[in-house]
VOGU-3710 file (C-alpha; in Angstrom, 3 decimals, decimal comma):
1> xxxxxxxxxx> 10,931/-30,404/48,476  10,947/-27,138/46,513  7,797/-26,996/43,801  9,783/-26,694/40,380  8,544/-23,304/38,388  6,294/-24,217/35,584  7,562/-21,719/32,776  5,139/-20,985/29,840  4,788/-23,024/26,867  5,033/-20,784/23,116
11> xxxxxxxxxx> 1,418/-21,024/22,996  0,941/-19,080/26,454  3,528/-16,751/25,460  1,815/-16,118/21,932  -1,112/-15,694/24,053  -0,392/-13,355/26,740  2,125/-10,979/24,227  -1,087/-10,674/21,279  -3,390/-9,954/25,077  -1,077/-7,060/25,518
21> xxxxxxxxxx> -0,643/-5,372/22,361  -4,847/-5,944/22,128  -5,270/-4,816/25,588  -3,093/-1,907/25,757  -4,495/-0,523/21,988  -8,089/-0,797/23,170  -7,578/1,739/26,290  -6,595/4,251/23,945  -9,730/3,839/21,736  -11,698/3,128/24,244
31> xxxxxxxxxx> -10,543/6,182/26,339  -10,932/8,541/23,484  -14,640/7,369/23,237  -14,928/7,957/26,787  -14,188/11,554/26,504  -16,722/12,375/23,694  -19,415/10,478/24,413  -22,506/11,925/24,965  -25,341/9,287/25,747  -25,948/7,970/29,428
41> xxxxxxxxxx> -26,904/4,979/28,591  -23,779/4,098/26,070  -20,991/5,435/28,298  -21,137/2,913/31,166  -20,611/0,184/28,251  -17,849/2,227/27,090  -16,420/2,551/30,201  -17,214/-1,246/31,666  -14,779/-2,564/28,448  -12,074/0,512/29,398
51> xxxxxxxxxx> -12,192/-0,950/32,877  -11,705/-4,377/31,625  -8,717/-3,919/29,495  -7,441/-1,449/32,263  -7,757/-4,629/35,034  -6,123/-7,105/32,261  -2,770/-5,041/31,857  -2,021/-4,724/35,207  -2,599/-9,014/35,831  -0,311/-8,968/32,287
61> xxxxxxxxxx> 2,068/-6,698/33,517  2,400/-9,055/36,572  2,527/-12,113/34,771  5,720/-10,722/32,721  7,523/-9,998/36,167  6,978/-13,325/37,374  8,407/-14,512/34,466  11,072/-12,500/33,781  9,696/-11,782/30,774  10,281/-8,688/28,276
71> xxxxxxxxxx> 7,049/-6,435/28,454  5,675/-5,489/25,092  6,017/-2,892/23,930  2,314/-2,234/22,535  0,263/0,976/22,619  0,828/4,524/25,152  -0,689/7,675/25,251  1,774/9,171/22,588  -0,242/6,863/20,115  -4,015/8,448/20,438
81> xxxxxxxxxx> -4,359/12,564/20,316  -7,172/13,069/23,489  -7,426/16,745/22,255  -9,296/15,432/18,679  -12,405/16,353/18,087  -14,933/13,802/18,669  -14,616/10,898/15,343  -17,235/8,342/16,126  -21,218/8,352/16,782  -22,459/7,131/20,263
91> xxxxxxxxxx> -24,232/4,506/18,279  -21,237/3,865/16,627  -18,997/3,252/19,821  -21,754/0,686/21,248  -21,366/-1,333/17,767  -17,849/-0,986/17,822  -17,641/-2,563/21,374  -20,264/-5,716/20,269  -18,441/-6,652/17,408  -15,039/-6,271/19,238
101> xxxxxxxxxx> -16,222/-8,126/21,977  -17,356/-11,037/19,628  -13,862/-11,008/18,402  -12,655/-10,720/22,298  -14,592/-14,274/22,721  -13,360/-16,454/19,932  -9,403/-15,109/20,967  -10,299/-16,126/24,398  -11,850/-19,427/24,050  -8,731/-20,236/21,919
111> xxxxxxxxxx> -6,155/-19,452/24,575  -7,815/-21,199/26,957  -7,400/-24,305/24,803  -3,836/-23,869/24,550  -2,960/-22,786/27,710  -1,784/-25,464/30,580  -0,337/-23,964/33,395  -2,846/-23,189/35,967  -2,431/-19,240/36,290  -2,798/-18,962/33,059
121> xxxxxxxxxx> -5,916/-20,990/32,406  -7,533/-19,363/34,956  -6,817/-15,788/33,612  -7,943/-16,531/30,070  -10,954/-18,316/31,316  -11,550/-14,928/33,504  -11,165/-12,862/30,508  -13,424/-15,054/28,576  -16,151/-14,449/30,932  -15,761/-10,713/31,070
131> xxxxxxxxxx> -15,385/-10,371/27,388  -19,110/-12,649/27,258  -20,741/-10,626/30,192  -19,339/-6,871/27,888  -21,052/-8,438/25,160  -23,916/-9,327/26,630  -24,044/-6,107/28,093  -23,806/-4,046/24,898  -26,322/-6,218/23,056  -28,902/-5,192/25,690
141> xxxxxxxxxx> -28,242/-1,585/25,428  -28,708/-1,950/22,177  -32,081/-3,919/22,258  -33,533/-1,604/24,959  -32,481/1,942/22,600  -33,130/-0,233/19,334  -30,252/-0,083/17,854  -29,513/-3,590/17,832  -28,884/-5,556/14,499  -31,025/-8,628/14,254
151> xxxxxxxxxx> -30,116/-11,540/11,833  -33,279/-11,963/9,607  -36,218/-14,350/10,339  -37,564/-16,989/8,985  -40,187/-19,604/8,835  -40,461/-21,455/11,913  -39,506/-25,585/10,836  -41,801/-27,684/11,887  -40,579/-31,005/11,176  -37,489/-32,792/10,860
161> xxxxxxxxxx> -35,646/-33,983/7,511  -32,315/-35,208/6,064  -30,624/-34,098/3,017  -31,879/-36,659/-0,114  -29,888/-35,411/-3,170  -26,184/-34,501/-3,311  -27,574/-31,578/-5,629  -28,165/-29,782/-1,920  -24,494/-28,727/-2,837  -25,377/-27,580/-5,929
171> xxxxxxxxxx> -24,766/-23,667/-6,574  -21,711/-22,863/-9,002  -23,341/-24,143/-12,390  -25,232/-20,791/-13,064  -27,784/-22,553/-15,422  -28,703/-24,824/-12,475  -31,120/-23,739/-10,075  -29,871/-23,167/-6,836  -31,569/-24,282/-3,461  -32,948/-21,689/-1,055
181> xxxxxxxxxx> -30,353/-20,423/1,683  -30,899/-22,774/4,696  -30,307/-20,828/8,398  -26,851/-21,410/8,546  -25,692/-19,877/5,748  -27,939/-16,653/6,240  -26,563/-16,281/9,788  -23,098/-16,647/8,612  -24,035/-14,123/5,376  -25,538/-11,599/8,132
191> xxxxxxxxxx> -22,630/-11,814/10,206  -19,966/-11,432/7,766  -22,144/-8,105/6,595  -21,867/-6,368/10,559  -18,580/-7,065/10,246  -17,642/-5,725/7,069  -19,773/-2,780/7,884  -17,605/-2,178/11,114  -14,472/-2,516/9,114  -15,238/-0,256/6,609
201> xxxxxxxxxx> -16,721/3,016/9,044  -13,361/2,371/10,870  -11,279/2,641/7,791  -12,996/5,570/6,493  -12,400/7,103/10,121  -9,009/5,968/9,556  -8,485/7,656/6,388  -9,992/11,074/7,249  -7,533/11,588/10,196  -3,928/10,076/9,181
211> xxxxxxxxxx> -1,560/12,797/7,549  0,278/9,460/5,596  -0,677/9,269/2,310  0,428/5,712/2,185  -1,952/4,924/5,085  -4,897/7,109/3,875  -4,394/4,801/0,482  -4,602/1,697/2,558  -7,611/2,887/4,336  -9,409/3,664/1,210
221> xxxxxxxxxx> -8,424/0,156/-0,363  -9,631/-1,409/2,918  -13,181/0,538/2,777  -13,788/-0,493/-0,556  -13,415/-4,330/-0,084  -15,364/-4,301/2,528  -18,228/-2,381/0,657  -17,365/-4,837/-2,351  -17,838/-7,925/-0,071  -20,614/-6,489/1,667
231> xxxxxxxxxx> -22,600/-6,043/-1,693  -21,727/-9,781/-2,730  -23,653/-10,900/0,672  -26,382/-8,492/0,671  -27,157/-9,592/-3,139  -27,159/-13,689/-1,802  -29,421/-12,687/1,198  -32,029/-10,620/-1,492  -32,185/-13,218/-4,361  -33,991/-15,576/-1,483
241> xxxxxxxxxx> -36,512/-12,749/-0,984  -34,383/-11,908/2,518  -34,537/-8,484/1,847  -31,358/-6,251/2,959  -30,499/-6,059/6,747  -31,098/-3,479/9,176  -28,410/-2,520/10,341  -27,485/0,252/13,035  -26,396/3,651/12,347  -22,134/3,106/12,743
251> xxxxxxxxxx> -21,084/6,754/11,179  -18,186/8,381/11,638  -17,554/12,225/11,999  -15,774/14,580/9,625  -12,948/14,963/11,815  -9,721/15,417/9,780  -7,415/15,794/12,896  -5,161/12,987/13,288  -6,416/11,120/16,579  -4,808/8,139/16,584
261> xxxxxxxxxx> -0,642/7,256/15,239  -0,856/5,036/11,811  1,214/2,521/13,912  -1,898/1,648/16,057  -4,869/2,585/13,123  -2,750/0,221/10,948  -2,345/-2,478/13,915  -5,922/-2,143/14,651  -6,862/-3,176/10,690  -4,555/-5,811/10,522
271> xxxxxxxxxx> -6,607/-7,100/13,881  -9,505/-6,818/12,275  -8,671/-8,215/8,844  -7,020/-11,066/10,696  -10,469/-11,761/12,560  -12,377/-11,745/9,483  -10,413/-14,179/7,168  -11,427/-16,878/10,563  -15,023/-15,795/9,846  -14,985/-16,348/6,365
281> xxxxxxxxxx> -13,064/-19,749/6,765  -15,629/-20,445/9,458  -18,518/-19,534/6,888  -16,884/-21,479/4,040  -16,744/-24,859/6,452  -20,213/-24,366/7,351  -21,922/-23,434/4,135  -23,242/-26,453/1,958  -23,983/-24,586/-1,201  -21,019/-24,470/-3,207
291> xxxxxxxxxx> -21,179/-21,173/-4,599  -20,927/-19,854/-1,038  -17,712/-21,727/0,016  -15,991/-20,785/-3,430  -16,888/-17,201/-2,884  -15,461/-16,916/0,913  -12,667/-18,814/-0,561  -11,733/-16,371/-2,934  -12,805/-13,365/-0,670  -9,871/-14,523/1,566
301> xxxxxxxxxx> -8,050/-13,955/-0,617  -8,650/-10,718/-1,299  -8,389/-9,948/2,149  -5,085/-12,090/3,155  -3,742/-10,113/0,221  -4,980/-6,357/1,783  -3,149/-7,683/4,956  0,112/-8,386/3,513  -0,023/-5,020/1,804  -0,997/-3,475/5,350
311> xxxxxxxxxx> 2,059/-6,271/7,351  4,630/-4,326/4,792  3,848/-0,960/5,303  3,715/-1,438/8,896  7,437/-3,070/8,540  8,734/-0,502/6,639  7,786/2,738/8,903  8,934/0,453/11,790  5,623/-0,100/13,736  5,171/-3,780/13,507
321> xxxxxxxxxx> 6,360/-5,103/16,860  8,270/-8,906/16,489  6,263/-11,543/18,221  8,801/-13,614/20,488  10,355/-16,583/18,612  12,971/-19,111/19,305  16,467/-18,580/17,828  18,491/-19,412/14,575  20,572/-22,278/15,870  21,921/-23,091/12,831
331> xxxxxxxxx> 22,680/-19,085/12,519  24,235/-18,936/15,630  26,627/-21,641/15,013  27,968/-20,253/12,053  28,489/-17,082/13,864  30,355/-18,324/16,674  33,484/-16,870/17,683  33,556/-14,461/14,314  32,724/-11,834/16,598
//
């Protein structure tokens, strides 16, 4: 008897299409980086996560064959300039590849989830542990140059203790004292500042080398919420005698020269903003003072907001590619035999 083909559910196309688009921007940001960078022990990072990305578009490309499935059409080498002058730091490409492979993870551990049929499982949970092993990989680099960010320390606990007054959720009532930061809101604080610091070196590299005015604006709108937001954390973390974090130097050149097309810059933000409204939902979940949730709350806003802004620009120059989708029956029906 003839084994009936398994076809892929929405979820696994959803999957493998946003895998694509990911995939096939990173090689040409990752490949720029490749040609400028200067420091031995940062370039074999830099080129371990190009050869990664490389290996998944050719196992993608085969997957939409098998399928008979409509390649993307994603990124090419008409969307980065390779004769730019350089635009990021060493330091900054190592940080850039940490905090991209900490997105990488969380994207892979949730197709995984939704994905049933076998080949598919089995390449997500692949890329899952390459994206882990690149990450693990760049955080050593970093430890071993010191260049690493650490979240901050604090006193070792040295007993046990339940919550024993509903005022631990205190924080909004400003003539109310508030409770000290417990761990998990300073990690989630410290995180949310890397990655706003990330987001806004990339927009001001961003900004610098598009010749759009409308994208430049976007860019500096971008940078500036970012600085905003990371100012509201740094304050929390310094009001509990935290101090502000260390964190690597992530600069950006003075290169004006466009080096990447606005279609993939402005893809590559709405990535990134996408990424951060899950961390600040993820922060507001796991934050018992009530201040903090109502402030990632309304910073979500902010940024939701900045990415519809970004989702129409892209729409109206043409550069936002249509994720696949089932089709207007009702639409369809009306238009039958009109034509």
């Amino acid at each position: 008897m003839a084994e009936k083909k398994v076809h892929l559910t929405s979820a696994e196309i959803a999957s493998v299409w946003s895998g694509y688009l990911n995939d096939t921007m990173s090689l040409c940001i990752l490949g720029f980086m490749l040609k400028h960078i200067e420091d031995s022990e940062i370039k074999p990072v830099v080129q371990h996560a190009y050869n990664i990305s490389e290996n998944h578009i050719g196992q993608l490309h085969q997957i939409f064959e098998e399928e008979n499935y409509a390649t993307p059409i994603g990124f090419t080498d008409q969307d980065v300039n390779m004769n730019a002058p350089h635009l990021f730091t060493d330091v900054f490409c190592l940080t850039y590849i940490t905090h991209m492979a900490r997105i990488g993870m969380v994207t892979y551990s949730g197709s995984v989830a939704m994905s049933v049929k076998k080949e598919i499982r089995e390449y997500f949970i692949q890329g899952l542990k390459e994206t882990a092993d690149l990450y693990d990989y760049a955080v050593q680099i970093g430890l071993e140059k010191g260049i690493s960010a650490r979240h901050p320390h604090i006193e070792t606990p040295k007993e046990s203790d339940y919550v024993d007054s509903k005022k631990y959720y205190n924080g909004l009532n400003p003539l109310s004292e508030k409770r000290p930061l417990n761990a998990v809101e300073i990690a989630q604080l410290y995180t949310n500042i890397q990655t706003n610091e990330i987001g806004s070196k990339l927009c001001m590299a961003f900004a610098q080398s598009s010749p759009s005015k409308v994208v430049q604006d976007f860019m500096i709108r971008g940078k500036d919420i970012s600085q905003k937001h990371i100012k509201i954390f740094v304050d929390k973390l310094m009001k509990n005698n935290l101090g502000a974090p260390q964190l690597p130097d992530v600069a950006v050149s003075d290169s004006t020269t466009q080096t990447f097309s606005d279609k993939l810059m402005m893809f590559h933000m709405s990535l990134l903003m996408s990424a951060g409204v899950g961390n600040y939902v993820t922060a507001g979940a796991s934050s018992q003072r009530s201040d903090l949730a109502v402030n990632y709350a309304r910073l979500s806003g902010e940024v939701a907001k900045l990415a519809k802004s970004g989702a129409d620009i892209m729409i109206d120059n043409n550069w936002l590619e249509q994720p696949p989708g089932t089709k207007d029956r009702e639409l369809l029906a009306k238009n039958k035999g009109k034509s």
